[in-house]
N, C-alpha and C positions, 0 to 999 in steps of 0.2 A: 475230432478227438485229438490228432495232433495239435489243434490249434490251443485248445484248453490246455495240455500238457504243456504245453509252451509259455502260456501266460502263467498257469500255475508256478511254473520253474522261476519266471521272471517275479514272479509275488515272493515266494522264498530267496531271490536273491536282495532284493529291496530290504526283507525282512531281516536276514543276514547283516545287511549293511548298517541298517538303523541299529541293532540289539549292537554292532559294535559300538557308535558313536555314544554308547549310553556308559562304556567302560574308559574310565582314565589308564591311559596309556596306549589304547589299542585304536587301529587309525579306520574309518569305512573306506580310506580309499585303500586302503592295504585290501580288505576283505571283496571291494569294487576290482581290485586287479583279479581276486582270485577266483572270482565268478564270472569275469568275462565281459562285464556292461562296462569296464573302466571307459573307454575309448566313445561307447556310446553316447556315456551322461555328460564326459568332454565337450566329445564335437557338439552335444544338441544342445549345450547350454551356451558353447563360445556360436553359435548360429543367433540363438535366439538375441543373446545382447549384443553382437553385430547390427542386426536388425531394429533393434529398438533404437539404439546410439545411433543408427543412421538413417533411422526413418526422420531426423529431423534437416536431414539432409536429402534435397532433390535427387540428384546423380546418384545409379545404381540402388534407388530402394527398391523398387521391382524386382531384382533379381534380389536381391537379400530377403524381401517377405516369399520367392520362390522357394528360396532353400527352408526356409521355417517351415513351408508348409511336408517338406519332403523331413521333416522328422520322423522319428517312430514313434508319435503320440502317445500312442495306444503302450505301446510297450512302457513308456517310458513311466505314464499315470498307474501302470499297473505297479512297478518297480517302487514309484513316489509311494502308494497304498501301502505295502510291503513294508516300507521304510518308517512312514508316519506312525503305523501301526504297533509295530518291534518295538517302538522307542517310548510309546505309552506300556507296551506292557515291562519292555526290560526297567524300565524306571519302576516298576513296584516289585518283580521278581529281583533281580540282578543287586539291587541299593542292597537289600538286606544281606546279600551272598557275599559280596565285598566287605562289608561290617564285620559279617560273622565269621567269615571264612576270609580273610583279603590272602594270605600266603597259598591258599588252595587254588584260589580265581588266578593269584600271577603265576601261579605255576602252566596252568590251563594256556593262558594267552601268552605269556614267555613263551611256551614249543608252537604256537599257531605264528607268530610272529618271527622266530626261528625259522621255521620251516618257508614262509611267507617271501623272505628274501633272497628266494632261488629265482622267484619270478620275473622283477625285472634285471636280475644280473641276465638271465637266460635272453630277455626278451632283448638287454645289450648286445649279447653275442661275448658275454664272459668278460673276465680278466684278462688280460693278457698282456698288459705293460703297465710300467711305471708310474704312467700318468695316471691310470684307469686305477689301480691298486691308490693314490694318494689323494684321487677324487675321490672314493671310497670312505678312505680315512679320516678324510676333511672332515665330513660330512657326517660321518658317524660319530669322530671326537665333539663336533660344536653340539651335535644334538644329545650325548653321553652328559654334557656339560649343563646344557637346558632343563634336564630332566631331571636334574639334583637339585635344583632349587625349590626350597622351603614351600610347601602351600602356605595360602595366605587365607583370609577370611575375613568375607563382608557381609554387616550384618543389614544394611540400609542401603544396596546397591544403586546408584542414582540413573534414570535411564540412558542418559549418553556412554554412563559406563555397563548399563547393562546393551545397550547397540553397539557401543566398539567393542567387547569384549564377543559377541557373534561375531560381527564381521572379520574379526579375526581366530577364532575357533574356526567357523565354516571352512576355510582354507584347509582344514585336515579331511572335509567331505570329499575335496579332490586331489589331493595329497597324500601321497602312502607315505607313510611312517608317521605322522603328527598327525597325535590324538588330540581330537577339539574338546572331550572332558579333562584332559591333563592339560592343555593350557588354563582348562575352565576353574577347572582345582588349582592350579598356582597362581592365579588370581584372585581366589575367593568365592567364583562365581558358580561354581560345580554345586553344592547342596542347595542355596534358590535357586538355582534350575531347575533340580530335580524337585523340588517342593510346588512348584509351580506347575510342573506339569502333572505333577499326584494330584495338587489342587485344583487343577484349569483354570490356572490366573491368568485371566483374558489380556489383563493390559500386560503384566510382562509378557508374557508369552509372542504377543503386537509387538512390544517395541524389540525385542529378540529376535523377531523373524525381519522386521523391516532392518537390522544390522545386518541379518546372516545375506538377506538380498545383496544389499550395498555390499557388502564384502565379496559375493561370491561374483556379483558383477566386475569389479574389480578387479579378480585375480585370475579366473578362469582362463579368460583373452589370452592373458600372457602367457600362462602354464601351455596350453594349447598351439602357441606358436613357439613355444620351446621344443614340444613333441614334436613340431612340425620341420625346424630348422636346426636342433640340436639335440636330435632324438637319444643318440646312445647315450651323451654326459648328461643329460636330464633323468636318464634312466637310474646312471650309476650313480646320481646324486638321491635319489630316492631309495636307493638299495641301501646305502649309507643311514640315511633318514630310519628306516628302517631298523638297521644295526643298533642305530645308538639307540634309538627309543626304547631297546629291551632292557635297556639302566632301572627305568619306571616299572620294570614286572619283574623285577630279581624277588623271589620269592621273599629273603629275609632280610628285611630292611626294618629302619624306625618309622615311627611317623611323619618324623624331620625328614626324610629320605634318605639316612645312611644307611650303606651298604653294610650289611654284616656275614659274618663268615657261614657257611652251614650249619645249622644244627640240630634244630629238633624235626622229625618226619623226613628224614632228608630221602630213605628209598619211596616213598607215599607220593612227597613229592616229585623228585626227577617222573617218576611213572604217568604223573599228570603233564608233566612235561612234552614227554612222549606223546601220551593221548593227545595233547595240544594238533602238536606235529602230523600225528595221522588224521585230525582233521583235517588239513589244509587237504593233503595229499588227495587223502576221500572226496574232496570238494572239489579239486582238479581234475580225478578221474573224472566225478558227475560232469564236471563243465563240460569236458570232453567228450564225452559220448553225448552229452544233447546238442553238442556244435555239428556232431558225427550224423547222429540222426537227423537235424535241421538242414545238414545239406545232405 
């Protein structure tokens, strides 16, 4: 019974992740920090393309297909299910909630993302100097700046630009604060995404998945040996990342991306805000009592 409890939790965390990666502005590795797998889907992916990269290499493959096989498969196929899932359905719920409601939606993920970058400040071990306060700032200004740019739109995506425009989205599946539909929207490529997967366009959907590969192979490694060897400033460069990326969910904005002052619904709003916020918090507890019960 535990064990189904377990999977089950790990299927809702998957599912979590994916319904975000279907929102522009909001990151799954933000929502991956706040359910717990962040560290898992790290390490088992920078494992797995170790091992492939150096299976064409004699010396040490043995031990590199040992550690693959010490993944948590199981968990992780359950999490992937979860994920693939979300993202078919939040493409046909979530598309029309942002149309018809977008100031209600950024309200909602503004306070989840709010709330969201206590996580890796905390998992830093705080502020507490100069430096740490302007690695913050960096970090938040360059991405406050990111997020102001105009979307674009294309109407005949060609596939090299629908493969590089994955491989560099996927970067936000293991990055908190960088949303893979908000880059996907300032490129153009955010509505045939979403079209494509309402439709099940076989071939985009192929040449989409074989970028987010190449991309996630590519970037993983590195991020991974940042955690490993530069753990707290990678952290605080992601709380930053964070930071800025709430520019993208300020509730009252154009569709050019300016920013505008308060004004209409503004208590309806902040309250969603809120709600935002107590999600996170809510999903902390949960993490925390199933890490409490698993051990």
């Amino acid at each position: 019974m535990r064990a189904f409890g377990s999977r089950l939790a790990d299927f809702l965390r998957g599912a979590l992740i994916g319904a975000a990666e279907v929102v522009p502005g909001v990151s799954g590795g933000t929502i991956a920090l706040i359910t717990g797998v962040y560290d898992t889907l790290i390490g088992s992916a920078a494992t797995l393309i170790r091992a492939v990269i150096g299976s064409f290499r004699s010396e040490g493959r043995g031990a590199r297909w040992r550690a693959v096989a010490e993944i948590p498969w199981w968990r992780l196929m359950v999490i992937l299910v979860g994920m693939a899932g979300a993202i078919v359905v939040a493409a046909r719920i979530l598309e029309p909630l942002i149309e018809e409601f977008p100031e209600h939606t950024r309200a909602v993920f503004l306070g989840l993302i709010l709330a969201s970058i206590a996580i890796p400040l905390r998992m830093a071990g705080g502020v507490r100097s100069v430096g740490a306060v302007a690695l913050v700032g960096v970090s938040a200004a360059l991405t406050f700046v990111l997020t102001g740019l105009p979307p674009s739109s294309l109407d005949a995506p060609s596939g090299f630009m629908i493969a590089l425009a994955a491989a560099v989205a996927v970067c936000a599946l293991v990055l908190p604060g960088v949303s893979g539909s908000f880059l996907l929207l300032s490129i153009g490529l955010y509505q045939p995404t979403i079209e494509a997967v309402n439709n099940r366009d076989v071939a985009f959907l192929g040449v989409f998945a074989l970028g987010a590969i190449v991309g996630l192979g590519s970037f993983v490694v590195v991020l991974q040996w940042l955690l490993a060897h530069h753990h707290r400033v990678t952290l605080l460069v992601m709380a930053g990342l964070m930071a800025g990326s709430t520019r993208a969910l300020w509730p009252w904005q154009t569709d050019e991306r300016v920013l505008l002052a308060p004004s209409e619904n503004v208590l309806a709003l902040i309250g969603l805000v809120v709600a935002g916020a107590v999600i996170v918090f809510g999903l902390i507890r949960w993490e925390r009592s199933l890490t409490s019960v698993t051990h």
